[in-house]
C-alpha positions as a printed Julia matrix, in Angstrom:
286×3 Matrix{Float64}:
   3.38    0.32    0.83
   4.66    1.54    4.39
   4.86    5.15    4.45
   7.66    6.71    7.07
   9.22   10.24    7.28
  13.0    10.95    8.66
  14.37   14.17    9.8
  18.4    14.1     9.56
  20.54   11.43   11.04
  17.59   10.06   12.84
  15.86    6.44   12.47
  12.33    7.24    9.85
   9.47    7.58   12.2
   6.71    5.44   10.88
   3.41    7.92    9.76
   0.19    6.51    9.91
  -2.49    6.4     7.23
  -5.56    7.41    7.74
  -6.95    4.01    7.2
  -5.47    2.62    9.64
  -7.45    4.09   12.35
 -10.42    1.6    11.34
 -11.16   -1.71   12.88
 -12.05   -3.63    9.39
 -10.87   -1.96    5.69
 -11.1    -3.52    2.35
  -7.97   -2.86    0.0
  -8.58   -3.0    -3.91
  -4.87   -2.84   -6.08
  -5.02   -2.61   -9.59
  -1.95   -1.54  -12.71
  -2.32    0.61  -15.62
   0.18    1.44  -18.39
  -0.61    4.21  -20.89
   2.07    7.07  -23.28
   1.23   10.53  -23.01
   2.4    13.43  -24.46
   4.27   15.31  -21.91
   6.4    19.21  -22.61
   9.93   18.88  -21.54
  12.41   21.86  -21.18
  10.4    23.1   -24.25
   9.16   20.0   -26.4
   6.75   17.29  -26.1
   7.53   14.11  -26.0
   6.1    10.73  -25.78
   6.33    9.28  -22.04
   5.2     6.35  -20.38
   3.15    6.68  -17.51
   2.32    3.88  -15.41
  -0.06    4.49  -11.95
  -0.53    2.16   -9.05
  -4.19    2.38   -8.04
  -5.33    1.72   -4.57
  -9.19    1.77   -3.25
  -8.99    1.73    0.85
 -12.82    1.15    1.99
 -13.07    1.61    5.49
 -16.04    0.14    7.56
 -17.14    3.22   10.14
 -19.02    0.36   12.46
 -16.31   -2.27   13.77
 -19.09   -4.55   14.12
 -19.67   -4.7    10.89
 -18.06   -6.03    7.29
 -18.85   -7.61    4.07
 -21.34   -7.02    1.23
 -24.4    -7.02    2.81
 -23.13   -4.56    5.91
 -25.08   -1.24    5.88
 -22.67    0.48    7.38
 -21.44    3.56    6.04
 -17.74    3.67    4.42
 -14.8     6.09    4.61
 -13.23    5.44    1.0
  -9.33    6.76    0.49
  -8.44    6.56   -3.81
  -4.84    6.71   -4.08
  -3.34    6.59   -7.58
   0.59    6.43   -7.58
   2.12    7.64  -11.07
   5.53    7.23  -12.76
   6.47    8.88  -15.41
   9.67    7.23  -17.16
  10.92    8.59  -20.66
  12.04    6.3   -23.77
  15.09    5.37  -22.46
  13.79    3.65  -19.2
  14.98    6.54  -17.01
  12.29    7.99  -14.15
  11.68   11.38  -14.52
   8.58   12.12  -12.32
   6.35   10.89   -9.74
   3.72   11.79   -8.16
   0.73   10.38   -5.81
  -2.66   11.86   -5.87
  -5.21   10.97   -2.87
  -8.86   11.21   -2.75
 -11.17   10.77    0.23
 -14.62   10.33   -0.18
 -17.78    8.17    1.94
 -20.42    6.06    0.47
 -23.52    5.85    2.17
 -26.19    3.19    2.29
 -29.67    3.28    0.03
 -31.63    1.2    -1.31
 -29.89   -2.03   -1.05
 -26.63   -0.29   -2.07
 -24.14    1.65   -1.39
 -23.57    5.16   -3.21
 -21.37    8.17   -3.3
 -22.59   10.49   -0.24
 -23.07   13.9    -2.39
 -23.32   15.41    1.27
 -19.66   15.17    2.16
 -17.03   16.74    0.38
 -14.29   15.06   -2.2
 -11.06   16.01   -0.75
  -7.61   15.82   -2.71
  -4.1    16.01   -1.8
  -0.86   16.11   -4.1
   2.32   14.02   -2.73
   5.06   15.61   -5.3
   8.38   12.96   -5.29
  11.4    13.66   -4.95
  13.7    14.51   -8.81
  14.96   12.7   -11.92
  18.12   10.84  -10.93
  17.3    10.56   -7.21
  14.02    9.31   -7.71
  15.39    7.01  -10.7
  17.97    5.16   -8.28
  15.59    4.85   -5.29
  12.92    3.31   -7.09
  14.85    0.84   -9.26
  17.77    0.0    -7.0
  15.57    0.43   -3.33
  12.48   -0.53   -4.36
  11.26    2.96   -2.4
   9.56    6.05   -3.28
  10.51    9.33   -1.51
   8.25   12.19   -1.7
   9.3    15.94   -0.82
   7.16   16.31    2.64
   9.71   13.31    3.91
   7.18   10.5     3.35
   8.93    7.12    2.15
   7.22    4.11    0.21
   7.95    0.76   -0.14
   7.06   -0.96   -3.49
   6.26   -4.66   -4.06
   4.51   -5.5    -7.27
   4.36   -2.17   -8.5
   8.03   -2.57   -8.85
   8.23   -5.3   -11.16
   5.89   -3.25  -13.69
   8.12   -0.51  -13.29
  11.36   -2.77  -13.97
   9.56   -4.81  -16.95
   8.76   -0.71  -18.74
  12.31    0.2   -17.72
  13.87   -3.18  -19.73
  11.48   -2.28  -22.48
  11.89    0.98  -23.37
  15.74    0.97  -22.58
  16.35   -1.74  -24.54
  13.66   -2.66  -27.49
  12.97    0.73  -28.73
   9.53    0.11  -28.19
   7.51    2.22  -25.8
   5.88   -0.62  -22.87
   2.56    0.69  -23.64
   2.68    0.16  -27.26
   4.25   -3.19  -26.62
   0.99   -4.45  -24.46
  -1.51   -2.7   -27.13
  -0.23   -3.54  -30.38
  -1.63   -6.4   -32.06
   1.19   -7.2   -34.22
   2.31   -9.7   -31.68
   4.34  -12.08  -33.57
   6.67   -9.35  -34.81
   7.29   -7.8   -31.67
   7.97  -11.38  -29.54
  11.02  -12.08  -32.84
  12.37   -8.79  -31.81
  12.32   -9.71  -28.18
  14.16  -12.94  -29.4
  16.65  -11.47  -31.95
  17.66   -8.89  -28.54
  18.28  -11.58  -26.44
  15.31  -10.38  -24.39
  13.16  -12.74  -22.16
   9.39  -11.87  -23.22
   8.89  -12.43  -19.09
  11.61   -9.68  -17.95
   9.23   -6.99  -19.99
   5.69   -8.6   -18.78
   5.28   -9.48  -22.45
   1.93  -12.32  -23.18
   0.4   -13.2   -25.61
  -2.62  -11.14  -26.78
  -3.72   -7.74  -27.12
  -3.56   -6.06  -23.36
  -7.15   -5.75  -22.18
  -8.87   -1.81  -23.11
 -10.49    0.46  -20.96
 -13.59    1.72  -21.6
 -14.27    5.34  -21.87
 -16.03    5.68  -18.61
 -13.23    4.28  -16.93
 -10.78    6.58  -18.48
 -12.84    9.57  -17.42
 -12.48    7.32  -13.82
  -8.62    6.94  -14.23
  -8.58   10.17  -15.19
 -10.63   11.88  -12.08
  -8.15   10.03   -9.81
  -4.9    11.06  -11.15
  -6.29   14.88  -11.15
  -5.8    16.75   -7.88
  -8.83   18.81   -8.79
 -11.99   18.22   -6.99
 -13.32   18.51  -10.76
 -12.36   17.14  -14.0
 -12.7    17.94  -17.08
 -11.68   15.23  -19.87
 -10.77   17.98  -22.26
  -8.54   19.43  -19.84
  -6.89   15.79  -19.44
  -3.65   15.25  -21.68
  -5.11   12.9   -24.3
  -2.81    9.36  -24.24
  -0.96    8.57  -27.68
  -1.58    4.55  -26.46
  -3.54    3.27  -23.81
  -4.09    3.44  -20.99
  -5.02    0.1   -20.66
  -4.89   -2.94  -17.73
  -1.92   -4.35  -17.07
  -4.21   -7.44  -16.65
  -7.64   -7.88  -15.49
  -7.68   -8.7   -12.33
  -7.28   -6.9    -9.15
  -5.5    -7.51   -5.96
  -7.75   -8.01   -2.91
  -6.81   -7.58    0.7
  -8.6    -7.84    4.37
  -7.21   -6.12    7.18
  -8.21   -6.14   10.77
  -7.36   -4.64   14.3
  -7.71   -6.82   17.13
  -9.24   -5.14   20.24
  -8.82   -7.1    23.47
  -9.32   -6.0    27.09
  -8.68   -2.48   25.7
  -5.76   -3.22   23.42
  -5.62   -2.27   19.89
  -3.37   -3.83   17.92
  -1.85   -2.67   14.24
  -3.76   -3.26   11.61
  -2.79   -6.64   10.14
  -3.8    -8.85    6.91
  -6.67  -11.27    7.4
  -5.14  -14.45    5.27
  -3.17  -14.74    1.95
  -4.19  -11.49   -0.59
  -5.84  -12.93   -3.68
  -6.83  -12.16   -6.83
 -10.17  -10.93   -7.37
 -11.94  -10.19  -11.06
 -12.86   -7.06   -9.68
 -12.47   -3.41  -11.77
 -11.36   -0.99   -9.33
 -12.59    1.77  -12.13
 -16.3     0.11  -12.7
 -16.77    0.29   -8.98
 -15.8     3.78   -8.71
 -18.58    4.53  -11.73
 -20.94    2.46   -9.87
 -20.42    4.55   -6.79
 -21.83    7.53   -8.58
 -18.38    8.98   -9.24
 -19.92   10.1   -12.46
 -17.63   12.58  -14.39
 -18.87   15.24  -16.95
């Protein structure tokens, strides 16, 4: 995602992360889809949420990178949520970021209790103005100015739009049920390609309650969460698939010239939970 900000008439002025100040960062990209139970103008209803969840870890010594480095690292959690009711419309988003640094002990690397857990709340923009952005730009606007684009996020968000517009069935229960036979003749008898809604067959892979509690921590913006606090989901959440998206960036410095940060190579695909990490960390929630 490339954030900007635009005031008026004027070309968006591009706004740097904080992430990009470092030499070497690691990027970590994982999906998850669950329903919650959410109070509109009065009454609940049942909405899907699905969240975008990035892991930034930033190396603090440019000398330094890979497993073995002892280097201390600058971590920046971003989780990116859409809410979208049962008739594929966007209703809400919202992006929560937490910064946090790992230090080095013992042949690992571990939350550093010393240094505070910061959060910040990115509120988007409204309903129908947020709806035709995301689907027909491919861009979130949030309401401090900031602009993001969307890539693969995007085609998650267009496979739960199809779905819930059109099959009746909410996209989380789709990717949990385990009637799967039923729910791919429906597809067919709709005229519905099972790849336009991300269907496949096979139950969609469950998270663990640990990693809920994770999920869970990163979509609060309190520095403390509580589980019974949390709204409990009516499916899910689960992984949109297993794997996780892995990225290297670097900035080249030369005779005093430091250049962008740009990707090292092809991303790949990495069997790598973002959420297990987190736990290992030390990101332990009560």
């Amino acid at each position: 995602m490339g954030p900007s900000i635009s005031f008026g008439d004027y070309e968006p002025e591009v706004v740097p992360e904080p992430w990009e100040e470092y030499q070497y960062r690691d990027l970590y990209r994982s999906y998850y889809p669950q329903s919650i139970s959410m109070k509109i103008n009065g009454l609940f209803h049942c909405i899907t949420a699905l969240t975008s969840l990035e892991l930034n870890k930033c190396y603090t010594d440019p000398a330094e990178r890979g497993d073995i480095s002892r280097t201390p690292r600058n971590c920046y959690l971003s989780a990116l949520t859409i809410y979208m009711d049962n008739k594929g419309r966007l209703i809400k988003g919202e992006k929560v970021n937490t910064t946090f640094r790992l230090k080095y002990v013992n042949g690992e690397h571990i939350l550093d209790s010393s240094t505070k857990i910061r959060k910040e709340l990115e509120r988007c923009v409204d309903k129908k103005e947020l709806h035709n952005l995301v689907i027909k730009n491919k861009q979130i606007t949030f309401r401090n100015g900031k602009i993001y684009l969307l890539e693969k996020f995007h085609e998650y968000i267009i496979q739960a739009s199809i779905c819930n517009r059109r099959t009746y069935v909410n996209y989380t229960y789709l990717k949990v049920s385990e009637n799967r036979d039923d729910l791919n003749k429906k597809l067919n008898l709709l005229g519905i390609t099972t790849a336009s809604v991300g269907f496949a067959p096979g139950k969609a892979p469950v998270i663990a309650d640990y990693a809920i509690k994770i999920l869970g921590f990163a979509l609060s913006a309190e520095p403390r969460f509580s589980l019974a606090e949390y709204t409990y989901p009516v499916n899910g959440p689960v992984y949109l698939d297993e794997q996780t998206l892995y990225q290297q960036y670097k900035r080249e410095n030369a005779n005093g010239y430091v250049s962008p940060q740009r990707k090292e190579g092809d991303p790949f695909i990495v069997k790598k939970d973002i959420l297990k990490e987190l736990q290992e960390y030390g990101l332990t929630i009560n």
